[in-house]
TORPAGU-265469 format. One record per residue: residue number from 1; x, y, z of N, C-alpha, C in turn. Coordinates in nm, 2 decimals, decimal comma. Layout:
N
<marmar resi="NUM" n_east="X" n_north="Y" n_up="Z" ca_east="X" ca_north="Y" ca_up="Z" c_east="X" c_north="Y" c_up="Z"/>
...
This chain:
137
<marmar resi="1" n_east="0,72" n_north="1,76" n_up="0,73" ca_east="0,75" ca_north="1,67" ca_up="0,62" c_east="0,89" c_north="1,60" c_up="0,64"/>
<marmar resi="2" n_east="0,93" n_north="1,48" n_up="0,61" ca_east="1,02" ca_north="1,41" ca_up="0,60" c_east="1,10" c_north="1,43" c_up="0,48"/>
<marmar resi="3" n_east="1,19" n_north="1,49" n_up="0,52" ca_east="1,32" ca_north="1,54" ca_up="0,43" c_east="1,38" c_north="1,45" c_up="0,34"/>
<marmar resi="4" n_east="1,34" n_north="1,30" n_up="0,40" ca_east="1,44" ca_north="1,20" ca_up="0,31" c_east="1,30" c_north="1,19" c_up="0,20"/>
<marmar resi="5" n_east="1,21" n_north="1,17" n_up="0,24" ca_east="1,06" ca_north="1,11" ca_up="0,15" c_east="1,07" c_north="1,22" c_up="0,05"/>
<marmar resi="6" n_east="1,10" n_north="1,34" n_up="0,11" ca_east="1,10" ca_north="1,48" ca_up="0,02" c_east="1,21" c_north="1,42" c_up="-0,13"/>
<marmar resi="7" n_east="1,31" n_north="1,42" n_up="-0,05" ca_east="1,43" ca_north="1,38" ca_up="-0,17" c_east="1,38" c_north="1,27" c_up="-0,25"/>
<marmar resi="8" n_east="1,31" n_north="1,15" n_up="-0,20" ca_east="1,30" ca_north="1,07" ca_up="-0,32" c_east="1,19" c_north="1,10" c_up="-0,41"/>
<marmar resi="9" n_east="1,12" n_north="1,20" n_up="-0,36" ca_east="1,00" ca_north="1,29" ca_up="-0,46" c_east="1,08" c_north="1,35" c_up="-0,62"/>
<marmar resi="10" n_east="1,17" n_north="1,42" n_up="-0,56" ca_east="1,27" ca_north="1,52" ca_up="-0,59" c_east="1,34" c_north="1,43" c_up="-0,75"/>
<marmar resi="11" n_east="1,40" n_north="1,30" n_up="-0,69" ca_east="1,43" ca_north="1,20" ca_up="-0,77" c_east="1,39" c_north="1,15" c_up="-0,86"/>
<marmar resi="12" n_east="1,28" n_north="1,10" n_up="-0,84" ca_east="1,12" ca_north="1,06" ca_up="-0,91" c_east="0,99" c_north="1,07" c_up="-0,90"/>
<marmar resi="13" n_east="0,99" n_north="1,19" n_up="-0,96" ca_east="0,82" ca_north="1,26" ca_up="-0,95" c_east="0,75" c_north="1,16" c_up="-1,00"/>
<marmar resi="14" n_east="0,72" n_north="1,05" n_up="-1,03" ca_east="0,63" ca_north="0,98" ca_up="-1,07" c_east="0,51" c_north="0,95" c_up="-0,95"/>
<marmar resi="15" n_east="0,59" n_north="0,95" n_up="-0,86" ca_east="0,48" ca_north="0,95" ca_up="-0,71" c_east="0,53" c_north="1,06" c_up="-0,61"/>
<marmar resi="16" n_east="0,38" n_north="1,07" n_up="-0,59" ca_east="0,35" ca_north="1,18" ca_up="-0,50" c_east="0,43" c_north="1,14" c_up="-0,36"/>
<marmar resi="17" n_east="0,44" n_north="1,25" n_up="-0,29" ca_east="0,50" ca_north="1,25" ca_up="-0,13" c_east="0,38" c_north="1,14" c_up="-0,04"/>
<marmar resi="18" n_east="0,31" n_north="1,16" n_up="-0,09" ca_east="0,16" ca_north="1,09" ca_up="0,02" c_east="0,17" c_north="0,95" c_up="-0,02"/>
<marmar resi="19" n_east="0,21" n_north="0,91" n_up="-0,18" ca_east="0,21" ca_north="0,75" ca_up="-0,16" c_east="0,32" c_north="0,72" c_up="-0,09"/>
<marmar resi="20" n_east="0,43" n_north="0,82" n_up="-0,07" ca_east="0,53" ca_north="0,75" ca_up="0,00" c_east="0,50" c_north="0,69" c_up="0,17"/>
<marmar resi="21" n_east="0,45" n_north="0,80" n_up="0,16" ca_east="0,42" ca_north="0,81" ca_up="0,32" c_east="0,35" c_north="0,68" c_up="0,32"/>
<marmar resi="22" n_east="0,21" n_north="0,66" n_up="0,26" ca_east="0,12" ca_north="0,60" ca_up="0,28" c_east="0,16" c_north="0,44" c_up="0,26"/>
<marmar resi="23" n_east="0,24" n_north="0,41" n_up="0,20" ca_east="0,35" ca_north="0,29" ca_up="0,20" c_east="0,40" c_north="0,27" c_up="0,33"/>
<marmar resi="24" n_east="0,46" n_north="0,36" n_up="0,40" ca_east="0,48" ca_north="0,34" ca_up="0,53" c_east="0,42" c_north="0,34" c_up="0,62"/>
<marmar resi="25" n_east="0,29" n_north="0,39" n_up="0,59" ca_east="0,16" ca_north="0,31" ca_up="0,69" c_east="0,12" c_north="0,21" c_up="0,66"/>
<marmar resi="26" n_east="0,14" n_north="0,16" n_up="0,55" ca_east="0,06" ca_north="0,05" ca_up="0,51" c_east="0,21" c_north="-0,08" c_up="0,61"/>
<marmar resi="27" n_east="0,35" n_north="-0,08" n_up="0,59" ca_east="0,38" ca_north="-0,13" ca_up="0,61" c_east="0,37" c_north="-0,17" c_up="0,82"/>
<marmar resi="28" n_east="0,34" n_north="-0,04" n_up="0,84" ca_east="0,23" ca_north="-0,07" ca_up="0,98" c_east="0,15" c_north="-0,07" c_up="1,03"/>
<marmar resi="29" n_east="0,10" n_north="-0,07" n_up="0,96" ca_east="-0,05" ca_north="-0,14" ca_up="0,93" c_east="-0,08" c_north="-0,28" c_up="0,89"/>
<marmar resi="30" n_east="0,03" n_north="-0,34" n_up="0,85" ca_east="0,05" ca_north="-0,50" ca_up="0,75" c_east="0,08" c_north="-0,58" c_up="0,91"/>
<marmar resi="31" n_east="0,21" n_north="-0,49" n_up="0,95" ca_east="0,25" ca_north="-0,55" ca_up="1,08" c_east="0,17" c_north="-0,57" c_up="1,20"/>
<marmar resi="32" n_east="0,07" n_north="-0,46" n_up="1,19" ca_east="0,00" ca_north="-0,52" ca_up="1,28" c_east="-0,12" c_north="-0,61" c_up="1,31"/>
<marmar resi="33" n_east="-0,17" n_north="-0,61" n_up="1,15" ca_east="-0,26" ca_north="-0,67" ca_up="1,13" c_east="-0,22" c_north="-0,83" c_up="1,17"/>
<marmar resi="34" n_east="-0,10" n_north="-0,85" n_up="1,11" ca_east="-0,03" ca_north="-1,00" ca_up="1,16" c_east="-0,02" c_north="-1,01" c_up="1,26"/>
<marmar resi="35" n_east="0,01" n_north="-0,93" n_up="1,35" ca_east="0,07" ca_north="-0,93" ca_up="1,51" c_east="0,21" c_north="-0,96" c_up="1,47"/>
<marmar resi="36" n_east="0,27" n_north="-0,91" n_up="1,36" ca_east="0,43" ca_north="-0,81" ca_up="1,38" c_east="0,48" c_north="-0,74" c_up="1,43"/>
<marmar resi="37" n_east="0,41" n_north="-0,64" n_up="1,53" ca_east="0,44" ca_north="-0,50" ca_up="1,53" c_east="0,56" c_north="-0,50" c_up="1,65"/>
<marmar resi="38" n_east="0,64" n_north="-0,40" n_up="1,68" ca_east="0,73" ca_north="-0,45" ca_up="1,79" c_east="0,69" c_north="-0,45" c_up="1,91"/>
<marmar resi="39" n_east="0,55" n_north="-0,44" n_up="1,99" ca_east="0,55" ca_north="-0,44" ca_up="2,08" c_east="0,48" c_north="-0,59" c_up="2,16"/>
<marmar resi="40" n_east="0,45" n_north="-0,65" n_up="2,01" ca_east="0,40" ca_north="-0,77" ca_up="1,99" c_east="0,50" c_north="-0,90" c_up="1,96"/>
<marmar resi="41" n_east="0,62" n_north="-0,82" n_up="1,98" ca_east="0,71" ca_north="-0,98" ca_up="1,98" c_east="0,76" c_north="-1,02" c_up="2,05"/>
<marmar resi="42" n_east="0,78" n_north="-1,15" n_up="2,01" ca_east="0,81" ca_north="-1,26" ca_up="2,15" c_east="0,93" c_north="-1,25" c_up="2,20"/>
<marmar resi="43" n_east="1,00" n_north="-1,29" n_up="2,29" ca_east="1,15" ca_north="-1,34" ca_up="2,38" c_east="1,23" c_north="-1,32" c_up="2,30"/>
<marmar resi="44" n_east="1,20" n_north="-1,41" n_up="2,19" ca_east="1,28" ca_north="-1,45" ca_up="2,09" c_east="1,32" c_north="-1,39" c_up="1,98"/>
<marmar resi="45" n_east="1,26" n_north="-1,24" n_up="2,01" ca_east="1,23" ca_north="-1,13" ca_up="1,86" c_east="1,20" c_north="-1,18" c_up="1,74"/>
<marmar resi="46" n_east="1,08" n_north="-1,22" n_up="1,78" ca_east="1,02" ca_north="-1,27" ca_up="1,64" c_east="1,01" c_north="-1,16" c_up="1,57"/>
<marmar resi="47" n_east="1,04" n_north="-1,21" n_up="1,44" ca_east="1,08" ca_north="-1,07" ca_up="1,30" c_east="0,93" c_north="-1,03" c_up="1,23"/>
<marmar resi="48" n_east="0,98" n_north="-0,88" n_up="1,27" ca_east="0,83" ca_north="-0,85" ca_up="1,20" c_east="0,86" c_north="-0,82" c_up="1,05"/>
<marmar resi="49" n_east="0,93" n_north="-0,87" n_up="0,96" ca_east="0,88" ca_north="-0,87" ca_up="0,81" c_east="0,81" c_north="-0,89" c_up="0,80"/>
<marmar resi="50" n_east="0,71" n_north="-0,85" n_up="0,65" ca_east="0,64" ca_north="-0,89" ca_up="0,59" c_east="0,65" c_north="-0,90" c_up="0,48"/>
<marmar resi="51" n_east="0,62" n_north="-1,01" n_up="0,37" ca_east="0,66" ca_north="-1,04" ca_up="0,27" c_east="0,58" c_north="-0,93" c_up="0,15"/>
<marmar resi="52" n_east="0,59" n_north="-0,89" n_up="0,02" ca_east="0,53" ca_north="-0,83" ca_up="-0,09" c_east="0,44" c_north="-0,89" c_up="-0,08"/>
<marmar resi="53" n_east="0,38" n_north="-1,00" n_up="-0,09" ca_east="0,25" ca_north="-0,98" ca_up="-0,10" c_east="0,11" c_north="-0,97" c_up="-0,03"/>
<marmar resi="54" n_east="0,20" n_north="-1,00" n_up="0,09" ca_east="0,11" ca_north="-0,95" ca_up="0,28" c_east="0,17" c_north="-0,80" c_up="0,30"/>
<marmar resi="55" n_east="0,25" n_north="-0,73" n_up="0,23" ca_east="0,22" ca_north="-0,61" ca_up="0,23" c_east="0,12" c_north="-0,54" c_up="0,13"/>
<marmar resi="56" n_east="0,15" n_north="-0,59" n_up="0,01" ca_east="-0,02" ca_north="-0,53" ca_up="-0,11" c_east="-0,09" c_north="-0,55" c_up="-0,06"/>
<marmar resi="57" n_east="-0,13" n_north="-0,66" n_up="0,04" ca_east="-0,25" ca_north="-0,69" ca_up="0,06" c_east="-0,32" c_north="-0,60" c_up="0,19"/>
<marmar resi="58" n_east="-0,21" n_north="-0,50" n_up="0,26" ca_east="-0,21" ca_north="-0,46" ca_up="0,36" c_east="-0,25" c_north="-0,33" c_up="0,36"/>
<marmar resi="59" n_east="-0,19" n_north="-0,30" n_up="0,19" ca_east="-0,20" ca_north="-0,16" ca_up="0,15" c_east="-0,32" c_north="-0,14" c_up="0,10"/>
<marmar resi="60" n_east="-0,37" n_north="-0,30" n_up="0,01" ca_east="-0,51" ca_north="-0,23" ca_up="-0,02" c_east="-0,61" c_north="-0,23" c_up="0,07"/>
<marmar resi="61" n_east="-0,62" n_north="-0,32" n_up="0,16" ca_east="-0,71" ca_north="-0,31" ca_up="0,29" c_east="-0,72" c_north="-0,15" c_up="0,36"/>
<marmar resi="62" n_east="-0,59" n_north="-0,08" n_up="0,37" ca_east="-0,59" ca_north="0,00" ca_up="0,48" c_east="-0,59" c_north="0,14" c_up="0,36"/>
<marmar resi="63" n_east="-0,60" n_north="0,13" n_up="0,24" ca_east="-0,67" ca_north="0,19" ca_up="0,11" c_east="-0,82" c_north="0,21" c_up="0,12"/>
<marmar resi="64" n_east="-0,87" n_north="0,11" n_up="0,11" ca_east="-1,01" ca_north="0,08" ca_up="0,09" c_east="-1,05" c_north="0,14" c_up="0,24"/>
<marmar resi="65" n_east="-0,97" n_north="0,10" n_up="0,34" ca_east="-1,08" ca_north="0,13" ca_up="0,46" c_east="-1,04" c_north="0,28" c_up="0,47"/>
<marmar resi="66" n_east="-0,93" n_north="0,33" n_up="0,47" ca_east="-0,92" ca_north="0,52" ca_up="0,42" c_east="-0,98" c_north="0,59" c_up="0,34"/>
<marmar resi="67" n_east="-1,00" n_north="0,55" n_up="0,19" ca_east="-1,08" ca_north="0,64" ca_up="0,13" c_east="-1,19" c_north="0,56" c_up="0,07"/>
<marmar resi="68" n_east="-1,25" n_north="0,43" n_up="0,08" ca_east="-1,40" ca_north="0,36" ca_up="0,06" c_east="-1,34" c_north="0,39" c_up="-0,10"/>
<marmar resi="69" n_east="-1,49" n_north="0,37" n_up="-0,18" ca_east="-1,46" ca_north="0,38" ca_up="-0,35" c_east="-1,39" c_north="0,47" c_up="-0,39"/>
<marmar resi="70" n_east="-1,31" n_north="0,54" n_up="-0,36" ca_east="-1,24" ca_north="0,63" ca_up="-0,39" c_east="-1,10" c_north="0,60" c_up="-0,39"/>
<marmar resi="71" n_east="-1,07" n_north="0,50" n_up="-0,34" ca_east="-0,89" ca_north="0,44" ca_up="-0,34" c_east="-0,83" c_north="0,40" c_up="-0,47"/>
<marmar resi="72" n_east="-0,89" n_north="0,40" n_up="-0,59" ca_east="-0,83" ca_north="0,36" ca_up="-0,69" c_east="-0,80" c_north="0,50" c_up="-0,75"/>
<marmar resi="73" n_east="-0,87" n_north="0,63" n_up="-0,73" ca_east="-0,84" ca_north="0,73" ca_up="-0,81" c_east="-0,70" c_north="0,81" c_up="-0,72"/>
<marmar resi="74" n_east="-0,69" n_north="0,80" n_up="-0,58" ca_east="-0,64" ca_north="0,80" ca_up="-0,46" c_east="-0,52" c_north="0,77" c_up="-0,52"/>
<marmar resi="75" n_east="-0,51" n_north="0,66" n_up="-0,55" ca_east="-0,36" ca_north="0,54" ca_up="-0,59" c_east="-0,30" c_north="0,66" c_up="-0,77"/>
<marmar resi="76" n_east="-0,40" n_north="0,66" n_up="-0,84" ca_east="-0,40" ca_north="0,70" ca_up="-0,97" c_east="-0,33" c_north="0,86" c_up="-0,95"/>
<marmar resi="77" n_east="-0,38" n_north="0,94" n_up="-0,87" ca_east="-0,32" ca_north="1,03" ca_up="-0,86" c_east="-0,19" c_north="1,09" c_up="-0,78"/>
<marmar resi="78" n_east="-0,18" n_north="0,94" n_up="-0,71" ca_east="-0,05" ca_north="0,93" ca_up="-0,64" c_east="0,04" c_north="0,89" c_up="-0,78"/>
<marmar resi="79" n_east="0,04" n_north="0,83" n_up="-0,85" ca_east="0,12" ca_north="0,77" ca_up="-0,96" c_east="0,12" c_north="0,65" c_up="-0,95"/>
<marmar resi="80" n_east="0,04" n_north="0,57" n_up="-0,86" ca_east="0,05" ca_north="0,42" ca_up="-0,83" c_east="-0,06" c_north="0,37" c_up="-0,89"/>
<marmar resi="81" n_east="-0,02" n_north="0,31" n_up="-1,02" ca_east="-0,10" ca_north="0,20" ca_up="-1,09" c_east="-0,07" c_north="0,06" c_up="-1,14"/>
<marmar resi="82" n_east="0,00" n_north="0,04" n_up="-1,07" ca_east="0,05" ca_north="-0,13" ca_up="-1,01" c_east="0,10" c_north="-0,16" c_up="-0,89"/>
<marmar resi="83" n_east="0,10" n_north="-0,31" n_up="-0,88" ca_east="0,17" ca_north="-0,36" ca_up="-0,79" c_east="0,32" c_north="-0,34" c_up="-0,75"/>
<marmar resi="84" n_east="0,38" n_north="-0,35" n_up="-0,90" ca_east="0,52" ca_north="-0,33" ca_up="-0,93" c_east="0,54" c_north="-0,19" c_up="-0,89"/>
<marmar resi="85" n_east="0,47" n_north="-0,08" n_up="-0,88" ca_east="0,49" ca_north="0,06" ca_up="-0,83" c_east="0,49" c_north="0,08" c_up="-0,66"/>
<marmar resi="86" n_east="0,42" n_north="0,00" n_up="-0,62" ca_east="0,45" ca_north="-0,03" ca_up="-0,49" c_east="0,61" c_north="-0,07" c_up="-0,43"/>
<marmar resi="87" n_east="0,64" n_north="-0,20" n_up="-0,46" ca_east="0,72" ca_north="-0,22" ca_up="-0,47" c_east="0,85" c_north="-0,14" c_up="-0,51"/>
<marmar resi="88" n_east="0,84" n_north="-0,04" n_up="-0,61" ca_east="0,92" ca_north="0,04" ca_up="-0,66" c_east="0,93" c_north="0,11" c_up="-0,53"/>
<marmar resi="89" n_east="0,84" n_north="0,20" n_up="-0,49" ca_east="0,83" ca_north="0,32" ca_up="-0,40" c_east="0,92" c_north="0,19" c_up="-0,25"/>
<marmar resi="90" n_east="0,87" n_north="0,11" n_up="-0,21" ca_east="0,94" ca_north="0,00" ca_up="-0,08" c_east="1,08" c_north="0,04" c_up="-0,07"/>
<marmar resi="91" n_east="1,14" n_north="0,03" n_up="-0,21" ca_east="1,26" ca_north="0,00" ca_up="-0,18" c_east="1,32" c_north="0,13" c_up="-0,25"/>
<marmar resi="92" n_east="1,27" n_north="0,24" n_up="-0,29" ca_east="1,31" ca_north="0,34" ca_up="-0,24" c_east="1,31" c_north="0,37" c_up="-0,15"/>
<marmar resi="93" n_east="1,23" n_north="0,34" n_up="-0,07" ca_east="1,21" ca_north="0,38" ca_up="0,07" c_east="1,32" c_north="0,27" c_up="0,17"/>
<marmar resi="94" n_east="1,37" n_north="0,19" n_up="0,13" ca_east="1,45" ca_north="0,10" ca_up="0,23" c_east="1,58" c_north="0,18" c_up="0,17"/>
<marmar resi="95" n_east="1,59" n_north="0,25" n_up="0,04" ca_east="1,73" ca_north="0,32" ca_up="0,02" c_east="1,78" c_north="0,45" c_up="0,10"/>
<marmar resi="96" n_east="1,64" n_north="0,49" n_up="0,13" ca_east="1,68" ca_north="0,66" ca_up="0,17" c_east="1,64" c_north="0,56" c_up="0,32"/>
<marmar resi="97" n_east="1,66" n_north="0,43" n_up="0,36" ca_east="1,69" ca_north="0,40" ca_up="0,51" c_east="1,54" c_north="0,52" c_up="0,58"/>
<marmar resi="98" n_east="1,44" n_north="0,49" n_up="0,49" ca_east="1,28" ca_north="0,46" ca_up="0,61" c_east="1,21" c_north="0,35" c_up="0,65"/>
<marmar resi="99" n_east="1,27" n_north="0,24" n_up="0,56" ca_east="1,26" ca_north="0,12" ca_up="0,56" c_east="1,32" c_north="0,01" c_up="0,61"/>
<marmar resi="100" n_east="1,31" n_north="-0,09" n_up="0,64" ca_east="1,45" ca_north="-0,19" ca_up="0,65" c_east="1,41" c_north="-0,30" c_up="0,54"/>
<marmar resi="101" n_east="1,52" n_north="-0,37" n_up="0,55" ca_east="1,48" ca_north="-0,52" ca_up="0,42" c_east="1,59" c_north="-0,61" c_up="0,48"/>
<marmar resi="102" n_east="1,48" n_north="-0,74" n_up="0,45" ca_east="1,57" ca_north="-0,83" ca_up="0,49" c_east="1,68" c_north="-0,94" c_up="0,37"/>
<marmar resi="103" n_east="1,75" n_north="-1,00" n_up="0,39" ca_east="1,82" ca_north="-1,09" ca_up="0,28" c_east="1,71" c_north="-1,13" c_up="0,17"/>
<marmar resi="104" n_east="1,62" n_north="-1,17" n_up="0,21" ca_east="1,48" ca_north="-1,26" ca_up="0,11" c_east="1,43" c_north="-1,12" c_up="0,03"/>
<marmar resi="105" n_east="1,43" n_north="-1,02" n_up="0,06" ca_east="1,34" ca_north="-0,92" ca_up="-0,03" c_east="1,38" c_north="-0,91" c_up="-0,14"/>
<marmar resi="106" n_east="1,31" n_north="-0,90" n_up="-0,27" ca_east="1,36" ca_north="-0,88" ca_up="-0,42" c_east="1,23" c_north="-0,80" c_up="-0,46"/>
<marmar resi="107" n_east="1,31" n_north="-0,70" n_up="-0,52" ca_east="1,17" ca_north="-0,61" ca_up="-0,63" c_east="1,03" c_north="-0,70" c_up="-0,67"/>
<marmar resi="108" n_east="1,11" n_north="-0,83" n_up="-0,74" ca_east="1,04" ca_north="-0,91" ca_up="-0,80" c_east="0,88" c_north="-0,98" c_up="-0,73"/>
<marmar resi="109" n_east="0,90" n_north="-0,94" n_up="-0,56" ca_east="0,79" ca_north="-0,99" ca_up="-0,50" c_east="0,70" c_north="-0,92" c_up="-0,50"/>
<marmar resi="110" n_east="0,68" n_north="-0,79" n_up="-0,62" ca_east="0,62" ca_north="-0,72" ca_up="-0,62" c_east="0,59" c_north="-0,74" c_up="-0,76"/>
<marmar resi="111" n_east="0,61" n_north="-0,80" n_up="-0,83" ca_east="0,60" ca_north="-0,78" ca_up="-1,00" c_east="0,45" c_north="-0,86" c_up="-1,01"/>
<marmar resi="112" n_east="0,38" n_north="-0,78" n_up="-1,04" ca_east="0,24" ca_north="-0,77" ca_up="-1,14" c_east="0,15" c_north="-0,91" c_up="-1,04"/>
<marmar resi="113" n_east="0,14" n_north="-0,91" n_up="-0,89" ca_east="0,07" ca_north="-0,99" ca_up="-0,82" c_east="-0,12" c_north="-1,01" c_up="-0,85"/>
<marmar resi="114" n_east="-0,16" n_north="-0,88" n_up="-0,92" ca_east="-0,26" ca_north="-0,91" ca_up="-0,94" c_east="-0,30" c_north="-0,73" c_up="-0,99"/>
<marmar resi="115" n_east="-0,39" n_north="-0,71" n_up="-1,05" ca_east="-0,42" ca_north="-0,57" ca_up="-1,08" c_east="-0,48" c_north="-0,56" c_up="-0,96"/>
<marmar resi="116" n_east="-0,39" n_north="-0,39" n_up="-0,92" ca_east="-0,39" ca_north="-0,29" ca_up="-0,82" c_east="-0,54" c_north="-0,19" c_up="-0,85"/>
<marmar resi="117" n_east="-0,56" n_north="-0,16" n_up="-0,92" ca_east="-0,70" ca_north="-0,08" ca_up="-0,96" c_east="-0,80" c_north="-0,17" c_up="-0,92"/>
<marmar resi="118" n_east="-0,78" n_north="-0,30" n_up="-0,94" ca_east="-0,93" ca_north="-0,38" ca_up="-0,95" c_east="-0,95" c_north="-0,38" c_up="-0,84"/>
<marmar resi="119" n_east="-0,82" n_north="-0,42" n_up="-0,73" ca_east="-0,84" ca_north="-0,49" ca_up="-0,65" c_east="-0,88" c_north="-0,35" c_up="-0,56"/>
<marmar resi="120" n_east="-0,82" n_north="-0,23" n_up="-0,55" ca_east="-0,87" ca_north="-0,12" ca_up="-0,46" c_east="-1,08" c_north="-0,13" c_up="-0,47"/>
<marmar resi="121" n_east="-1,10" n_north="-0,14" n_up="-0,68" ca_east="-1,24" ca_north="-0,11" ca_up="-0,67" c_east="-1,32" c_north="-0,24" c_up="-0,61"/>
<marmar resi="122" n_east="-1,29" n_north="-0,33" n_up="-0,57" ca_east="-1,35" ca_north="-0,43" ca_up="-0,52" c_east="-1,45" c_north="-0,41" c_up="-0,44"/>
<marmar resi="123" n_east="-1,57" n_north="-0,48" n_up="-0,44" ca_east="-1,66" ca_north="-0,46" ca_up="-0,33" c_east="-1,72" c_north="-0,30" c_up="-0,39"/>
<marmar resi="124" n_east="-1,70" n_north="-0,24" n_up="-0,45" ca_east="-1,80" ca_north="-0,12" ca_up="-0,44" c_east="-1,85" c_north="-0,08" c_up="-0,59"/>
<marmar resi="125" n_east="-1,85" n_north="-0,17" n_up="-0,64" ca_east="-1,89" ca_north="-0,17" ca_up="-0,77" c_east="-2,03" c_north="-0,16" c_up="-0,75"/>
<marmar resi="126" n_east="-2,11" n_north="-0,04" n_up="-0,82" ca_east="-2,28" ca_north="-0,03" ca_up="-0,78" c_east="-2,33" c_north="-0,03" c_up="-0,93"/>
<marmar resi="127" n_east="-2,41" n_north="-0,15" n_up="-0,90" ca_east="-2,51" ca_north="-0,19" ca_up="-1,05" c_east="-2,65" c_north="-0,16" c_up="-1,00"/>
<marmar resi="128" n_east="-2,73" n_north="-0,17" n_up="-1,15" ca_east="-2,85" ca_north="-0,06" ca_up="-1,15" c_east="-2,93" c_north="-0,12" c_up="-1,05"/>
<marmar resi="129" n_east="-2,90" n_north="-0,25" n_up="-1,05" ca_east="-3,03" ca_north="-0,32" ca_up="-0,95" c_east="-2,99" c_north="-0,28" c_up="-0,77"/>
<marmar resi="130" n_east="-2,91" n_north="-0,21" n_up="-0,75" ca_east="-2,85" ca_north="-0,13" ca_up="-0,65" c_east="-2,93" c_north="-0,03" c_up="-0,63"/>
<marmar resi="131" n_east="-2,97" n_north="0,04" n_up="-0,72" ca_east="-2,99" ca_north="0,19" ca_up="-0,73" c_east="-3,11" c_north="0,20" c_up="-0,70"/>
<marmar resi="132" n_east="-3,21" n_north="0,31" n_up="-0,67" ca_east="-3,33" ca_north="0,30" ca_up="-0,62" c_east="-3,41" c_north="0,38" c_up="-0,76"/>
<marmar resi="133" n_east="-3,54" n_north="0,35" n_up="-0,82" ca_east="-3,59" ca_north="0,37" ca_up="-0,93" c_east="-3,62" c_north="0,50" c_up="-0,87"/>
<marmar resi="134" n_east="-3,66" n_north="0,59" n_up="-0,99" ca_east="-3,71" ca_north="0,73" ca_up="-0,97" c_east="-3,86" c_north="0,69" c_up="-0,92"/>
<marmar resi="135" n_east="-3,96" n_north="0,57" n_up="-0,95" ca_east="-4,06" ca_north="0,57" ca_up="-0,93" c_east="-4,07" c_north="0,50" c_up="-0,79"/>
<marmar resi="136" n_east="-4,01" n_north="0,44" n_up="-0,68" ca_east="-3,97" ca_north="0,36" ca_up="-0,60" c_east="-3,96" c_north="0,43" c_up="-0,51"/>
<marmar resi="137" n_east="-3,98" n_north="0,59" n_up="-0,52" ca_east="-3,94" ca_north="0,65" ca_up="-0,37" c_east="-4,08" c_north="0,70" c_up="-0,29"/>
């Protein structure tokens, strides 16, 4: 376990150790989905930031594809039920230095981008006409 992720548990139990973590995969996981990642940059060190909301969008993808319909309760039990919670956890994480940030980052790129619940349940929402009839089999 990571002694610093530990401490900011310690700090603010509102989220679990695992969303911390899992923020930090998402953040490489975002990077490489772009072709940020550092093995992937050019001459010129092209910067692998990624902005708040190509990282939400990185976290719910690599959510969804880790636990399928189950990533909203996943998120819920971590303590992450917004976007803005994401963001919270980021730049805790850029304070205990697991993170980096560049001049451009602000909390704010994280404030209320779109509901985090909906967007984990997406795609797996199963209606009746899904279902197979008792008499059907």
């Amino acid at each position: 376990m990571d002694a610093k992720i530990l401490e900011l548990c310690r700090e603010d139990s509102r989220f679990t150790y695992e969303a911390y973590e899992f923020v930090c995969e998402a953040v490489t996981y975002t990077q490489d989905r772009l072709g940020r990642a550092a093995a992937e940059r050019d001459e010129e060190g092209e910067e692998r930031h990624v902005s708040g909301a190509e990282l939400l969008n990185g976290t719910c993808e690599l959510a969804v594809r880790e636990f399928g319909m189950m990533a909203p309760v996943v998120f819920k039990q971590w303590g992450v039920k917004t976007t803005n919670h994401v963001g919270e956890i980021v730049f805790k994480l850029i304070k205990a230095q697991r993170l980096s940030k560049s001049d451009r980052d602000d909390p704010n790129d994280f404030n209320a981008l779109f509901d985090l619940h909906e967007t984990l349940a997406a795609g797996f929402q199963i209606t009746l006409g899904d279902t197979a009839k008792r008499g059907d089999r």
